[in-house]
Every structure is written in structure tokens, then in C-alpha cells.
N, C-alpha and C positions, 0 to 999 in steps of 0.2 A: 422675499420678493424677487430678490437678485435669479436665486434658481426655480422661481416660475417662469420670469420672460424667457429662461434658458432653454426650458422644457416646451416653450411655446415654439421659439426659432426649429429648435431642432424637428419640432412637427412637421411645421410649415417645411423645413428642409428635403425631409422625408419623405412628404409626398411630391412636391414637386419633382424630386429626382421619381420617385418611382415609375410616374406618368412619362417618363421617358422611353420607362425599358419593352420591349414586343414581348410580349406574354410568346405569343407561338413565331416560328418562325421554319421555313423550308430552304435551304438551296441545295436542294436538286442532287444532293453529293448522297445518295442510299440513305444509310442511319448514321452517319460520321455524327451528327450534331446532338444524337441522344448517346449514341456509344464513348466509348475511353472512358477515360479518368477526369477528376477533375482540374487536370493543370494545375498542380500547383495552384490552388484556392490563394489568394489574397487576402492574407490576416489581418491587416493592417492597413492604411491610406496609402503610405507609403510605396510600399511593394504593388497596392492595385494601381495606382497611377504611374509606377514606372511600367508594367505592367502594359499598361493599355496605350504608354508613349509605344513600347514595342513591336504593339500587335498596327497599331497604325499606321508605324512604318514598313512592316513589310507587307500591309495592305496597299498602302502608296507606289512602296517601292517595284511592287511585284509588276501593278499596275504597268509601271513606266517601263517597266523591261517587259511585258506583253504588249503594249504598242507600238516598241521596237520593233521585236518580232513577226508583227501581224501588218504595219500600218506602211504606208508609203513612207521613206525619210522625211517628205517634209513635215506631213502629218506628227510625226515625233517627233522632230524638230521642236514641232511648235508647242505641243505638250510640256518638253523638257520646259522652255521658255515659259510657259506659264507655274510648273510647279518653283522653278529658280523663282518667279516673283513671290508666289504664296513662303517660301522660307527666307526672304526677305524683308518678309512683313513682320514691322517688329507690336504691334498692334494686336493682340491676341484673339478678338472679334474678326479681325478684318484677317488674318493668318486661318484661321476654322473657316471663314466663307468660304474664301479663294479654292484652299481646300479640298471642302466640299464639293465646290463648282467641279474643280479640275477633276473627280474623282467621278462625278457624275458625268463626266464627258468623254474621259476616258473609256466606263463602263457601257455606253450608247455606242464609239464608235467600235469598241473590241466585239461588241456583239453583234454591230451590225455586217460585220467582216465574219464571224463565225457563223449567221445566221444563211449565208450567198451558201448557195447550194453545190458552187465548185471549192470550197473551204478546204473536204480534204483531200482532194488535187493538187491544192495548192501547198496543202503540210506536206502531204508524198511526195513531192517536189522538191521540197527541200534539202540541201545535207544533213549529216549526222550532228552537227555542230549546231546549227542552227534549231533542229528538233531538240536538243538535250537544253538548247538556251528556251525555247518556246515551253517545252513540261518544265524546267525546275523554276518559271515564272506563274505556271499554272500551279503548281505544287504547293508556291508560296503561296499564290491567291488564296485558293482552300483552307490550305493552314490558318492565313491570317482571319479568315471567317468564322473558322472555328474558335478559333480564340477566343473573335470580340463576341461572340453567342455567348462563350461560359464566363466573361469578363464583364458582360451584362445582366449573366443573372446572379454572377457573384454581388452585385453593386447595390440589390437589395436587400441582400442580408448585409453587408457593409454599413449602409447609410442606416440602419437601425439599429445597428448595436453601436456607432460612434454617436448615434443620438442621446445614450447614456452615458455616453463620458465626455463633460465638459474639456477636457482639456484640447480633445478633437475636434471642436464646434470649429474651429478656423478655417480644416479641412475640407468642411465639410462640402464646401462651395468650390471648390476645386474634383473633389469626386465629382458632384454631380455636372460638374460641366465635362469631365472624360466619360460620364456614362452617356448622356446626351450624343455626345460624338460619337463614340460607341456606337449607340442606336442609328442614327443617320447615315454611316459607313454602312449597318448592318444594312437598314432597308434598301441602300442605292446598289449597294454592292452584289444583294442575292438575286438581285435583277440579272446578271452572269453568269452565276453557279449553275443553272443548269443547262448549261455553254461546255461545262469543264468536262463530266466523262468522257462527253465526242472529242477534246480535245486531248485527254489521256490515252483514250485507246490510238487516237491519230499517232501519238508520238511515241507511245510502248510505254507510258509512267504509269505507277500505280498512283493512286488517290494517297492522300495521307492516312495512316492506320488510326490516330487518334490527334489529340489538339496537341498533343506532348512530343508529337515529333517534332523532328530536330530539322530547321528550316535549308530546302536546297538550296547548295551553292552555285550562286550565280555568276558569269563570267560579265565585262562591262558591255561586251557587243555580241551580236549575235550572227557576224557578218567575219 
């Protein structure tokens, strides 16, 4: 009896996470997201969910050093001020909102500043310091997209094979809440991606070669 309800959760687990993940997806980067390797696949619960904390933060992170970049100070200012609340939240619903929110706002106003038709006037304008801080913020963007693509479709061969092993059942709800996230970063975020070439050729960067490069380093300011 014990290991039918078991096998019933794990169903229910199963699908609910799957209905998370984008069967297709484009951003705008050529074939990066069918090309490479598979990063480093994720065997185990463990490794995909440190995994997907990594990919997220240098989705974030990338973020926050692209509205430097791009935005008026105060405008990052005020960003910073809002991501400092979201990693204050000690509430794990209310920390994913915030988030979200923030990521989704970020990505509206970095686009809408790439989208002004003086964009690369204003990169050409720039110095060398300030371009190399703008592409290795693009760089990471990309990367981290890449990521969460192969980190979302690893998540359902994941949640089905730890649906045969009871001892994973615990995890299981923690996967599917980093695949959920996963997915929501993916859909807000590729709303950008085809923002980045114009902004690789603006600043001399190459695109990332596959999801297994190795993330640019970033300086704190860009100024």
C-alpha cells in the first residue's frame, strides 16, 4: 500500500514539474541553444539544483551589471535597492517573486535602451573599460541562458527517474520548484537575447561558444 501512494506522488510530481518546462525556445543567439555539449548533465538532485542556484545568479548578476552599464545611475541605483530587498527576503515564495519582478524589469528597461535607434552611438562613445565591462555583462547574459535551456530540459529526465527512487521523493519538490524558476527566467529573459548580437558586434565580444564556457570576469563598476 505504502509504495503505491508512493508511486502515485511521484506521478503527480512529475507532471506538474514537466508542465513547467518550454518544449521550444529561441533567443535570438544563431544555434548556441541547439549547439555545444551538454554541460555537464546533472545526475543527481543535488548537483542540478546547485546547478540552477548558479545559472540564476549569473542571470541576475549579469542583469545588474547591464543596467549599470546601460541605465542612468539613478535607475541602477534603484535596481541594486530592489535586488538588496529580494536577497533579504528570508521567505522563499516572497524571495522568487521579488525576483522575478526585478528580472522582469530589468529586462523591459535594458531593452528598451538597446531598442533607441542612437544605442550604438552611444556604445561607440564609450571607453575601452566601460565596453569590456558592457560585453563581459552581455557575455554572461547569454551564458546564463544557455544554461537555464539545457538545465530545463535536463529537469525532465531528472524528475522521472528520481520518481523511482523513493528515497529522492523529498527532493523532489525542491527540483521542481528550480525548474519552474528556470522556466520563468527563461521566458522573461529571452525577451533580450535578440538585443545581444547588436550588442557583441557594438563592443568587439564574441557570443559564447557553448553553455560550458567559462563565465566573463566582471569588474564592480563600469565607470
Amino acid at each position: 500500500m505504502k509504495l503505491k501512494i508512493i508511486k502515485v506522488i511521484s506521478a503527480i510530481f512529475v507532471c506538474s514539474t514537466l508542465s513547467y518546462v518550454p518544449t521550444t525556445l529561441s533567443f535570438g543567439l544563431n544555434d548556441l541553444t541547439s549547439g555545444g555539449k551538454s554541460g555537464g548533465a546533472a545526475a543527481d538532485p543535488d548537483s542540478f539544483l546547485k546547478s540552477a542556484n548558479e545559472a540564476r545568479d549569473l542571470m541576475q548578476n549579469s542583469l545588474g551589471h547591464m543596467t549599470k552599464a546601460l541605465l542612468s545611475k539613478e535607475k541602477a541605483a534603484e535596481f541594486k535597492a530592489k535586488q538588496d530587498a529580494a536577497n533579504a527576503a528570508t521567505d522563499p515564495a516572497e524571495k522568487e517573486a521579488k525576483n522575478s519582478e526585478l528580472v522582469k524589469s530589468q529586462v523591459a528597461a535594458v531593452k528598451e535602451t538597446l531598442s533607441d535607434k542612437d544605442f550604438k552611438g552611444k556604445i561607440d562613445a564609450m571607453d575601452a573599460k566601460h565596453k569590456a565591462y558592457l560585453g563581459a555583462s552581455a557575455f554572461n547574459f547569454a551564458l546564463a541562458l544557455l544554461k537555464d535551456k539545457a538545465l530545463a530540459d535536463q529537469s525532465k529526465g531528472l524528475i522521472s527517474s528520481m520518481s523511482s527512487n523513493p528515497a529522492n521523493l523529498l527532493k523532489v519538490g525542491k527540483v521542481k520548484d528550480a525548474a519552474s524558476s528556470l522556466s520563468s527566467q527563461i521566458s522573461i529573459a529571452s525577451d533580450l537575447s535578440g538585443k545581444m548580437p547588436s550588442v557583441f558586434s557594438a563592443v568587439g565580444v564574441q557570443a559564447p561558444a557553448s553553455l560550458d564556457a567559462k563565465p566573463a570576469t566582471q569588474s564592480d563598476n563600469p565607470d
